[in-house]
MARBA-3410 file (N, C-alpha, C, O; in Angstrom, 1 decimal):
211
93.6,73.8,87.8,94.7,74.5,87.1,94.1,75.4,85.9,94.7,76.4,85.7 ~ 92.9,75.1,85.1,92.6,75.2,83.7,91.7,77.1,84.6,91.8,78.2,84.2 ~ 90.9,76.4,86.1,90.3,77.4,86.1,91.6,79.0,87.1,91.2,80.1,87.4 ~ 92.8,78.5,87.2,93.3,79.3,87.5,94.4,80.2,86.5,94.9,81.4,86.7 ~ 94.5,79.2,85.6,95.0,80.1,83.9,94.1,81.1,83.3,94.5,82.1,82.8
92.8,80.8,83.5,91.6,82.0,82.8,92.0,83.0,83.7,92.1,84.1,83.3 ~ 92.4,82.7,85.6,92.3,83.8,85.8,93.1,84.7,86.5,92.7,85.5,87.3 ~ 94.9,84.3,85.8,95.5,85.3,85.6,95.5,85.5,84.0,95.9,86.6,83.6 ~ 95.2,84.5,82.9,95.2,85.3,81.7,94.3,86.5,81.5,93.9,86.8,80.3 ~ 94.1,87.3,82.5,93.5,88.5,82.3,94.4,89.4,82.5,94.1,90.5,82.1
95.6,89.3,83.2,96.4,89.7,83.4,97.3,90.2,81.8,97.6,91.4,81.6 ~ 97.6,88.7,80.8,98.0,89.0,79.7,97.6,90.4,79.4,98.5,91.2,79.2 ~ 96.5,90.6,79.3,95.9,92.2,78.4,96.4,93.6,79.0,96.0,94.6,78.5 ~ 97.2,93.6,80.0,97.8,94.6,80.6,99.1,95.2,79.1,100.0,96.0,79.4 ~ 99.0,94.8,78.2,99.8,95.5,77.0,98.9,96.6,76.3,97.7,96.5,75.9
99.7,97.9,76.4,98.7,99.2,75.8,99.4,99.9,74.9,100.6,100.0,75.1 ~ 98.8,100.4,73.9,99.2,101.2,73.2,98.5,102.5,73.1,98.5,103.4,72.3 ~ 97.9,102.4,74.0,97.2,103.9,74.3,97.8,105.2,74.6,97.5,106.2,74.0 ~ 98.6,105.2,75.2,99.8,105.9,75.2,101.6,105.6,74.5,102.1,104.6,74.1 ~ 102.2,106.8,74.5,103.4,106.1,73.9,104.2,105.5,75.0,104.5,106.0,76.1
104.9,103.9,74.3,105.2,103.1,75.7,106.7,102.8,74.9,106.6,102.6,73.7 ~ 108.2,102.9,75.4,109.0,102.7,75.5,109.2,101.0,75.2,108.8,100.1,75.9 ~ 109.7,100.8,74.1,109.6,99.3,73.5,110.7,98.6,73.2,110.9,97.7,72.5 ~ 111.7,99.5,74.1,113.4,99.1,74.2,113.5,98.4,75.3,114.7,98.3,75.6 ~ 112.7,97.8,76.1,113.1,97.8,77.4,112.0,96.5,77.6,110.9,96.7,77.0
112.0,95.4,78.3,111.4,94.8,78.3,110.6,95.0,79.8,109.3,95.0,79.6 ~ 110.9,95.2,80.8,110.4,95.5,82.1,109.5,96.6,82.1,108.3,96.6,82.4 ~ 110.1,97.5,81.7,109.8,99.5,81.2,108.1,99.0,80.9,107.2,99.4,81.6 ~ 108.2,98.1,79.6,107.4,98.2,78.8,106.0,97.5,79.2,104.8,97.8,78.8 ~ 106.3,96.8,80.0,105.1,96.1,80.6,104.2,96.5,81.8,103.0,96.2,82.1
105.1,97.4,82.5,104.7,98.0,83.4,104.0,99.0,83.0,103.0,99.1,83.7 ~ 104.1,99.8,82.2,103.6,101.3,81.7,102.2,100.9,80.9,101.1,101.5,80.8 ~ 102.6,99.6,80.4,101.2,99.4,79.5,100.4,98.7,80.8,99.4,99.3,81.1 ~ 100.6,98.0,81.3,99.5,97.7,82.5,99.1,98.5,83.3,98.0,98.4,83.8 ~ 100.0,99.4,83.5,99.1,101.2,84.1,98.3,101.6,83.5,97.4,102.0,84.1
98.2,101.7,81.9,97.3,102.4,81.0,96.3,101.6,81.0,95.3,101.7,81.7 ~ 96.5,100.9,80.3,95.2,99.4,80.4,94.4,99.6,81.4,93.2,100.0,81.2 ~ 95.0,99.2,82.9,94.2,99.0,83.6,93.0,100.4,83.7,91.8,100.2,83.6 ~ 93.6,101.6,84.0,92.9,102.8,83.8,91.9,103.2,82.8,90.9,103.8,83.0 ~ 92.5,102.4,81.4,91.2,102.4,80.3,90.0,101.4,80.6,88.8,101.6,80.4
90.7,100.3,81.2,89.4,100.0,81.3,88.1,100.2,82.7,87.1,99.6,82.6 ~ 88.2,100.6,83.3,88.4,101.3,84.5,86.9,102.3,83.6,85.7,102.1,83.6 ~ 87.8,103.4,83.0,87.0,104.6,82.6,85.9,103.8,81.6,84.8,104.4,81.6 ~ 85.9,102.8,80.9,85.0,102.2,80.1,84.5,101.0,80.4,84.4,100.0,79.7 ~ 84.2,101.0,82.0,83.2,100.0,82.2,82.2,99.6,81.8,81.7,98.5,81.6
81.9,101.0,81.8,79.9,100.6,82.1,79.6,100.4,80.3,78.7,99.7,80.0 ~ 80.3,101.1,79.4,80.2,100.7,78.4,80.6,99.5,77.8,80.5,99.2,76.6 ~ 81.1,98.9,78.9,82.0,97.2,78.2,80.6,96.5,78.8,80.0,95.7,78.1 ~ 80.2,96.6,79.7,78.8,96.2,80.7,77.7,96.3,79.9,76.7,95.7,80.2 ~ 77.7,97.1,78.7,76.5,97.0,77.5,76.7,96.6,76.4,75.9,96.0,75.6
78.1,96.8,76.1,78.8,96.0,74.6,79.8,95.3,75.1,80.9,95.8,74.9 ~ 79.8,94.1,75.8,81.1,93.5,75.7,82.1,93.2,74.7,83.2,92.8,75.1 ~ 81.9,93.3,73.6,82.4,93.3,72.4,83.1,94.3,72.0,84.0,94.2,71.2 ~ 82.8,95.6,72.7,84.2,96.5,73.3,85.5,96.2,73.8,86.5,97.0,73.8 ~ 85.4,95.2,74.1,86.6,94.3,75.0,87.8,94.0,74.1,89.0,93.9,74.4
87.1,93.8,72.4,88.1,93.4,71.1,88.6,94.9,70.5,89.7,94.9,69.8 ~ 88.1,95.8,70.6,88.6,97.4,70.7,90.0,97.2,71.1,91.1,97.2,70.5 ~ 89.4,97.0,72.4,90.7,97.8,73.8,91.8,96.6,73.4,93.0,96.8,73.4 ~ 91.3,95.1,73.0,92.8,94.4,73.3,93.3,94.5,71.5,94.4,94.0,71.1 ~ 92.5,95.0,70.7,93.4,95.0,69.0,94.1,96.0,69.1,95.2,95.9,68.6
93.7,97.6,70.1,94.2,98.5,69.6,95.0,98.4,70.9,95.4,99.5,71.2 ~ 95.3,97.8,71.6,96.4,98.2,73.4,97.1,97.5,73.2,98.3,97.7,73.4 ~ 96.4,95.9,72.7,97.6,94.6,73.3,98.3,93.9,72.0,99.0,92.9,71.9 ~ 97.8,94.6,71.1,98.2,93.5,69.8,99.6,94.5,69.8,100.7,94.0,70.0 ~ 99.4,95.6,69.5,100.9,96.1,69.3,102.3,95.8,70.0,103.4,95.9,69.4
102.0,95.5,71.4,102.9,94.5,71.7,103.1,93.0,72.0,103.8,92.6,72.8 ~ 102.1,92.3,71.1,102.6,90.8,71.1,102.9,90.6,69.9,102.2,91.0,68.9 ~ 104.3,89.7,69.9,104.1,89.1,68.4,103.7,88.0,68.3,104.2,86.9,68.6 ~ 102.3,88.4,67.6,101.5,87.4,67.1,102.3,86.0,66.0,102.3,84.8,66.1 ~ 102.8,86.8,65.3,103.1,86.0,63.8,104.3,85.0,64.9,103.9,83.9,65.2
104.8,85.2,65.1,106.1,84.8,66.1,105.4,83.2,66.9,105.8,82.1,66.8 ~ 103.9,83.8,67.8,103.4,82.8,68.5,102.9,82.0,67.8,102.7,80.9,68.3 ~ 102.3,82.6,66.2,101.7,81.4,65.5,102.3,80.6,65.2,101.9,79.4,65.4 ~ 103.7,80.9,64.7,104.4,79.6,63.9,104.9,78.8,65.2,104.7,77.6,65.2 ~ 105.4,79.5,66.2,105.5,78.4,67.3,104.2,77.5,67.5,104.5,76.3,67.5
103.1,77.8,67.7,101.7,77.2,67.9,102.1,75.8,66.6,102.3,74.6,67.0 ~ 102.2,76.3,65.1,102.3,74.9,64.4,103.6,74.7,64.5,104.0,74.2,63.4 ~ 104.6,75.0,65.3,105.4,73.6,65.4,106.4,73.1,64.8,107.3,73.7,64.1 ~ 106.1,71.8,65.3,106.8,71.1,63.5,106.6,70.5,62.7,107.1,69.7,61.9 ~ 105.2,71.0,63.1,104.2,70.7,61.7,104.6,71.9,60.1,104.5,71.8,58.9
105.0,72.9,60.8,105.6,74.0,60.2,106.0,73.8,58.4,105.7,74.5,57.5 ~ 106.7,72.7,58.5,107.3,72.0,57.2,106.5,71.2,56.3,107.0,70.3,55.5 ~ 105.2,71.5,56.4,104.1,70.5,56.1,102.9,71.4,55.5,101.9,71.0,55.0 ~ 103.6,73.0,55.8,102.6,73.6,55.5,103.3,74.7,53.9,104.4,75.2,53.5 ~ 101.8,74.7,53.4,102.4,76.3,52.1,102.6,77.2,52.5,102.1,77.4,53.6
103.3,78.3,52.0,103.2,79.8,52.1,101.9,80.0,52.4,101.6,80.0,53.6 ~ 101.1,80.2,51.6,99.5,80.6,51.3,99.1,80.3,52.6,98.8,81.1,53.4 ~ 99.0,78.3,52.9,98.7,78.5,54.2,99.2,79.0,55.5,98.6,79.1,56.5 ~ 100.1,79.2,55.3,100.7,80.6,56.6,100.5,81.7,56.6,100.2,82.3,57.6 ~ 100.7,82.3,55.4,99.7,83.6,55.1,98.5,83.7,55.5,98.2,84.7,56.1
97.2,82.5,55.4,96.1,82.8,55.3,96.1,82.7,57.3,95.4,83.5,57.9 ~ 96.9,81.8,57.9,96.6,81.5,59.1,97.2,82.5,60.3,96.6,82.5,61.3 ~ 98.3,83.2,60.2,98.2,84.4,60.7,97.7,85.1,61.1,97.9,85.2,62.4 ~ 96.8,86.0,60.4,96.5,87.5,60.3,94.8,86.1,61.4,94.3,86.4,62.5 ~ 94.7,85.2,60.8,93.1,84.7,61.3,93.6,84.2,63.0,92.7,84.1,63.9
95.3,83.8,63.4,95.3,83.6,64.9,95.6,85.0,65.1,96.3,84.9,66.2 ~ 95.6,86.0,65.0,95.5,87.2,65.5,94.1,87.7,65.7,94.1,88.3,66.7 ~ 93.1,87.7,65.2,92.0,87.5,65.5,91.5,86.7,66.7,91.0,87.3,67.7 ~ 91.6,85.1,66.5,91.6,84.1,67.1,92.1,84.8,68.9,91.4,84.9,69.9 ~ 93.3,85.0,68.8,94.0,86.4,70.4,92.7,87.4,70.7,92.0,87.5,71.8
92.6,88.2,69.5,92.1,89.1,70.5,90.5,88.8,70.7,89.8,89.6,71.3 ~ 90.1,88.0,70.3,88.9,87.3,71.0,89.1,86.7,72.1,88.5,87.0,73.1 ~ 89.8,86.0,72.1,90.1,85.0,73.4,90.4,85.4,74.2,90.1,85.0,75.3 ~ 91.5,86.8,74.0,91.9,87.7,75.4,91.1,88.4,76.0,91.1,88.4,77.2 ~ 90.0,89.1,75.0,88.8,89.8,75.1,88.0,89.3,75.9,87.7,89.9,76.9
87.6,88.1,75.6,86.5,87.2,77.0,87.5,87.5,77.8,87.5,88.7,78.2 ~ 88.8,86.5,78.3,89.1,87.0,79.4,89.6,87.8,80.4,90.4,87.5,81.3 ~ 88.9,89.0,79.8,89.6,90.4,79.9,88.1,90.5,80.6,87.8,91.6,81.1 ~ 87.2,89.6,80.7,85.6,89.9,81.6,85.9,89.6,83.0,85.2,89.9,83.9 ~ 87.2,88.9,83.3,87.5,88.4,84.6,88.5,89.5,85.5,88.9,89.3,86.7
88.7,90.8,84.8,89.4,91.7,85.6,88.7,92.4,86.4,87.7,93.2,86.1 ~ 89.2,92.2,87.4,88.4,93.1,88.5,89.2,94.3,89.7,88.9,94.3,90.9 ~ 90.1,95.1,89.2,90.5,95.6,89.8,92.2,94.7,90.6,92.7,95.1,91.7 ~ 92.5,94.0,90.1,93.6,93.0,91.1,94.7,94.1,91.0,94.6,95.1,90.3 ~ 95.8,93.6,91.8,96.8,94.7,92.0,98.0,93.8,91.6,97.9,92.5,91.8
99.3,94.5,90.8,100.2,94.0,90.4,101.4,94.0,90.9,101.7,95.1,91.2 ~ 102.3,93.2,91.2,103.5,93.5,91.7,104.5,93.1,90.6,104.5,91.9,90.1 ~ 105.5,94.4,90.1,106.5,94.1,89.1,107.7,93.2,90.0,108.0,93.6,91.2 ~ 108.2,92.3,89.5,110.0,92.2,89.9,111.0,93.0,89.2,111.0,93.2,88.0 ~ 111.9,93.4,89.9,112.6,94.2,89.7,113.5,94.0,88.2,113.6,92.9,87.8
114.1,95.1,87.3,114.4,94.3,86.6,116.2,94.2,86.4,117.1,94.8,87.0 ~ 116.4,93.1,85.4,117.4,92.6,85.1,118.5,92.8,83.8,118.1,93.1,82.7 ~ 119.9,92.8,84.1,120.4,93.1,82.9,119.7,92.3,81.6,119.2,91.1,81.6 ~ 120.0,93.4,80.2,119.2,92.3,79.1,120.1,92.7,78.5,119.6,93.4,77.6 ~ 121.5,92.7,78.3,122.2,92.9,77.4,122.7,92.0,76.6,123.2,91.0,77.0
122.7,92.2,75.6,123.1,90.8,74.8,122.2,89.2,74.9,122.6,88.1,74.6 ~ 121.0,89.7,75.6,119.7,88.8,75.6,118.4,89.4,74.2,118.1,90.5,73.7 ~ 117.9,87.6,74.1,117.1,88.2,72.8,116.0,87.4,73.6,114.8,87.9,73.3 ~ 116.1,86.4,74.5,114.5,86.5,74.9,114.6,86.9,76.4,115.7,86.5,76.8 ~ 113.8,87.6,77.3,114.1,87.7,78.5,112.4,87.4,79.4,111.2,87.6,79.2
113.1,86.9,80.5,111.4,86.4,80.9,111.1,87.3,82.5,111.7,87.3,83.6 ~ 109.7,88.2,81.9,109.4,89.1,83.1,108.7,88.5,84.3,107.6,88.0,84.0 ~ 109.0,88.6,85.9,108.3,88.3,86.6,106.8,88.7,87.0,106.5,89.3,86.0 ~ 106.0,88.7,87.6,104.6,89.6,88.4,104.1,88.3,89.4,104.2,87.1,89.8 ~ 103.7,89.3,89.5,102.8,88.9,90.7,101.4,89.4,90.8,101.3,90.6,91.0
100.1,88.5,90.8,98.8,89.2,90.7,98.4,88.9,92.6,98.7,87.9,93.3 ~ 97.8,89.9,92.9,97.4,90.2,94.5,96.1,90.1,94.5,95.5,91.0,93.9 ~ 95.6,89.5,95.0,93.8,89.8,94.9,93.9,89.5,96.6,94.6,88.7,97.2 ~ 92.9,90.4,97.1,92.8,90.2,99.0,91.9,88.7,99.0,90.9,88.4,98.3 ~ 92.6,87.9,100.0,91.8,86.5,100.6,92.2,85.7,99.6,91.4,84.7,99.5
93.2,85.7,98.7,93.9,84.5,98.2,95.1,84.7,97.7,95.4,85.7,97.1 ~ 95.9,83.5,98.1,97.4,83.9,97.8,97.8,84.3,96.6,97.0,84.6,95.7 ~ 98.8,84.5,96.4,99.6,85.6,95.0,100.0,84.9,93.8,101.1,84.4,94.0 ~ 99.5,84.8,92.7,99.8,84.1,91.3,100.8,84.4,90.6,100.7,85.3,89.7 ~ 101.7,83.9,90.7,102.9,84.0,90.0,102.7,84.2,88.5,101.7,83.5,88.0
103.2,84.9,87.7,103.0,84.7,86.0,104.2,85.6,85.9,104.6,86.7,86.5 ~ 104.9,84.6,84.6,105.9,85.6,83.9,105.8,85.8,82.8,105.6,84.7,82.3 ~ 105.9,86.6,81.9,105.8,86.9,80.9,107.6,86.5,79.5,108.8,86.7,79.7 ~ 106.8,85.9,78.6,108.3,85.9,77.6,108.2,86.8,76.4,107.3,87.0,75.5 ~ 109.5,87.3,76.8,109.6,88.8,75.9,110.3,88.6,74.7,110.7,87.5,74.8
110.7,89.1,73.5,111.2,88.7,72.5,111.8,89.7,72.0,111.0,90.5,71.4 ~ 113.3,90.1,71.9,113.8,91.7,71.3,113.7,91.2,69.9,114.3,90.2,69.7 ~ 113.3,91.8,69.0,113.7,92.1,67.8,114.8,93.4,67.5,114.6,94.6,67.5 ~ 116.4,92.6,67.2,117.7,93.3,66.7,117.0,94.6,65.6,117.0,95.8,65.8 ~ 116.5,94.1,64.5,116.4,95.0,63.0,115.8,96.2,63.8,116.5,97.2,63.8
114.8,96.2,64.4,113.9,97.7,65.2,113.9,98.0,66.5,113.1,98.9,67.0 ~ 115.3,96.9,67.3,115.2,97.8,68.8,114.0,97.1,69.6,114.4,97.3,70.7 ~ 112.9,96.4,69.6,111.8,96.2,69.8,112.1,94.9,70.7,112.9,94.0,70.6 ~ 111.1,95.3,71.7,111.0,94.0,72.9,109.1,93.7,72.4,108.3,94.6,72.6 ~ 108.6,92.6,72.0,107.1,92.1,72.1,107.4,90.5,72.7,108.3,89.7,72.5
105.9,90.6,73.5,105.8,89.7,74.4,105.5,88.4,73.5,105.4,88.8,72.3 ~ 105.4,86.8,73.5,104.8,85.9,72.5,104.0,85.0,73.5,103.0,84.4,73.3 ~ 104.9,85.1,74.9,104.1,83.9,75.8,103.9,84.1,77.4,104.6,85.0,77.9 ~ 103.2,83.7,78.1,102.7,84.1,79.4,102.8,82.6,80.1,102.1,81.7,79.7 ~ 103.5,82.4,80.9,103.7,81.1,82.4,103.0,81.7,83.4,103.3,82.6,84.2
102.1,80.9,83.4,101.1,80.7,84.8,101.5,80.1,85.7,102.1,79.1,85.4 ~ 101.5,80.3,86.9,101.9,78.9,88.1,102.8,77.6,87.1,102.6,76.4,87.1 ~ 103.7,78.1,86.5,104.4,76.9,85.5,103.8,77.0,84.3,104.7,77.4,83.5 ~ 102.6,76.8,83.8,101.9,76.9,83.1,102.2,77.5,81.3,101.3,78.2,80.9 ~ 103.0,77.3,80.6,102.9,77.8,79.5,102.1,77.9,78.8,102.0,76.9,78.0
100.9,79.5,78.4,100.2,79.0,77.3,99.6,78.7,76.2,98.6,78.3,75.7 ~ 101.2,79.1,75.8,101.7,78.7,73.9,102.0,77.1,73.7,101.5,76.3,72.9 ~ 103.0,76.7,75.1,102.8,75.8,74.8,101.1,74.2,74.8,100.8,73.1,74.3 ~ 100.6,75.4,75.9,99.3,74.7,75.9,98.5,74.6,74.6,97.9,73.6,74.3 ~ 98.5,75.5,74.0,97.8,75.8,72.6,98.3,75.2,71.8,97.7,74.6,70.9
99.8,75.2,71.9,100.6,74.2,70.6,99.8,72.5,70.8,99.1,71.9,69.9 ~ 100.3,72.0,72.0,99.7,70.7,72.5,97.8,70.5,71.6,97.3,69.7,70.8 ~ 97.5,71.3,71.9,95.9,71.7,71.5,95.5,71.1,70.3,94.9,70.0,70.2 ~ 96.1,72.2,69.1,96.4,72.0,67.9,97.2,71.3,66.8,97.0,71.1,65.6 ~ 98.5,70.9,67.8,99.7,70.1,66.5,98.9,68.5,65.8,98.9,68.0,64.7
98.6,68.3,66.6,98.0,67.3,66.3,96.7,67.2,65.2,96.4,66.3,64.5 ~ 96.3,68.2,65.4,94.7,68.6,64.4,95.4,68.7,63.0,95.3,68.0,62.1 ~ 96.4,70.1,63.1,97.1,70.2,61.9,97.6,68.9,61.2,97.5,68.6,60.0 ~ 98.3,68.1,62.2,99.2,66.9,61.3,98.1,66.0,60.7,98.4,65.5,59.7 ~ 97.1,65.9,61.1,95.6,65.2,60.5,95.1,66.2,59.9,95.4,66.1,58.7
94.4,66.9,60.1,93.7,67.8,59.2,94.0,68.5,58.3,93.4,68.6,57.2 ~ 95.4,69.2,58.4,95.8,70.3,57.6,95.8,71.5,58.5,94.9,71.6,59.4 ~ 97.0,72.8,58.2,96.4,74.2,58.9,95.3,75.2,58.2,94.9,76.3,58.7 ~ 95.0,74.7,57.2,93.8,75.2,56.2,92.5,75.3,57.4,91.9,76.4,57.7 ~ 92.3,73.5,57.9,91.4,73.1,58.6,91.3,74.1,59.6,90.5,75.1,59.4
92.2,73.9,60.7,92.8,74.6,62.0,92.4,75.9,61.7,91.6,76.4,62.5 ~ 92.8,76.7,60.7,92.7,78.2,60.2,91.0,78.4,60.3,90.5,79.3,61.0 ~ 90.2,77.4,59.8,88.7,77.6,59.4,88.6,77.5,60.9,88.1,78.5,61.4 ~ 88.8,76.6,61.9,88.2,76.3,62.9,88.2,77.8,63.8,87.3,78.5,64.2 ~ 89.6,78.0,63.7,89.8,79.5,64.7,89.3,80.4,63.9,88.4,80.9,64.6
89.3,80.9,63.0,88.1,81.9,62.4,86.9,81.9,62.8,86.4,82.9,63.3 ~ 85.9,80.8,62.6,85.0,80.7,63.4,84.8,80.9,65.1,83.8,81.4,65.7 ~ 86.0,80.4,65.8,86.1,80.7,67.4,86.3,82.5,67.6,85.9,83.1,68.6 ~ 86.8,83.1,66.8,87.0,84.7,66.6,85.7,85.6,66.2,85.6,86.8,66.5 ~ 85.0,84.8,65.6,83.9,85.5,65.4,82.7,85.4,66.3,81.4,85.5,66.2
83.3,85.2,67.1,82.3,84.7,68.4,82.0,85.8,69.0,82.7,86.7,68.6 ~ 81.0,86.3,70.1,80.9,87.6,70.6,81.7,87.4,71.6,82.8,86.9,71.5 ~ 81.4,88.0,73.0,82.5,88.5,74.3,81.4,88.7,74.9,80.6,89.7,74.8 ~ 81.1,87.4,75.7,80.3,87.8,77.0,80.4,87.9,78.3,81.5,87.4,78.5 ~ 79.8,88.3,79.5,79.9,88.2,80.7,80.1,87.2,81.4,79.5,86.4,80.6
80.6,86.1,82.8,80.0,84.7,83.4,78.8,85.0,83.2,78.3,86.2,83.3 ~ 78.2,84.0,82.9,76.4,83.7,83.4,75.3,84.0,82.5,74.2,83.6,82.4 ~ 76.2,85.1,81.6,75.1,85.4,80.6,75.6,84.9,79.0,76.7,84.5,78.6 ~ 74.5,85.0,78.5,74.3,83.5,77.4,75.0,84.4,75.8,74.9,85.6,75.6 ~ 75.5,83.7,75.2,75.6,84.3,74.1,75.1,84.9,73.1,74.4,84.1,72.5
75.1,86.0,72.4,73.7,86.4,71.2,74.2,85.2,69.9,73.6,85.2,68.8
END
């Protein structure tokens, strides 16, 4: 299971901001940015093939603008939530957004061209979370279900993504599971230093070793 989450979460990085993408619409939105995406990266292979660390480029400036990060953090601590300072939610934020686009960034090494199928979409009227279908195609193995959860924000019109279901798979809530527990012992002070450190990690290829 663990090795089939890495590899539709490559999938997650299909959010772009490379172009202007329609952010009223939650279906609209996911589609158009996984057309772009996949194309950008496409055109900057051979340069991701010498700097993999390119890989944190393409998902800060494509994929962060449509996830809400701050959204998935506080879900991540929980209800540990009540246990923590301002300060320490301030400081742990802006560092799991970091923490994303490292982590998306490695496995954004696992795309290889796969092909997507949208589901059609659905009234969202008077809906504030709405959850998108796909389907990842790769030839000589069956088709990976993943849906995406979308999140309208009322004040700006705004649909951002916070969570991705794999074959069932939630993996916010996998991360929450990960971490609630560290926080309720440690502190998110701790947790904050831990994931800072995992962000400043490089972005390597399978097989090859880290600098």
């Amino acid at each position: 299971m663990k090795k089939l989450i890495a590899g539709v979460f490559a999938f997650a990085l299909s959010f772009s901001a490379f172009a202007e993408v329609d952010k009223t619409n939650p279906y609209d939105m996911i589609q158009e940015v996984a057309d772009i995406t996949f194309k950008r990266f496409a055109n900057e292979q051979q340069s991701i093939r010498s700097n993999p660390n390119l890989l944190k480029d393409i998902v800060r400036e494509e994929l962060m603008p449509y996830i809400d990060y701050r959204y998935a953090a506080f879900k991540v601590v929980g209800v540990n939530l009540k246990r923590t300072t301002e300060d320490e939610r301030k400081a742990f934020v802006p560092v799991f957004r970091d923490y994303l686009i490292t982590s998306y960034a490695q496995v954004f090494t696992l795309y290889d061209n796969q092909k997507v199928e949208f589901a059609p979409a659905k009234n969202i009227d008077n809906e504030r979370i709405v959850v998108v279908d796909t389907q990842v195609l790769e030839s000589g193995r069956p088709p990976i279900d993943i849906s995406f959860k979308v999140r309208h924000n009322r004040k700006t019109n705004e649909w951002k993504a916070f969570d991705m279901i794999a074959e069932g798979v939630s993996l916010l809530d996998s991360k929450q599971a990960e971490l609630s527990s560290i926080i309720r012992q440690k502190g998110l002070q701790h947790v904050t230093d831990m994931l800072k450190e995992k962000a400043s990690r490089d972005v390597v290829f399978k097989g090859e070793e880290r600098s």
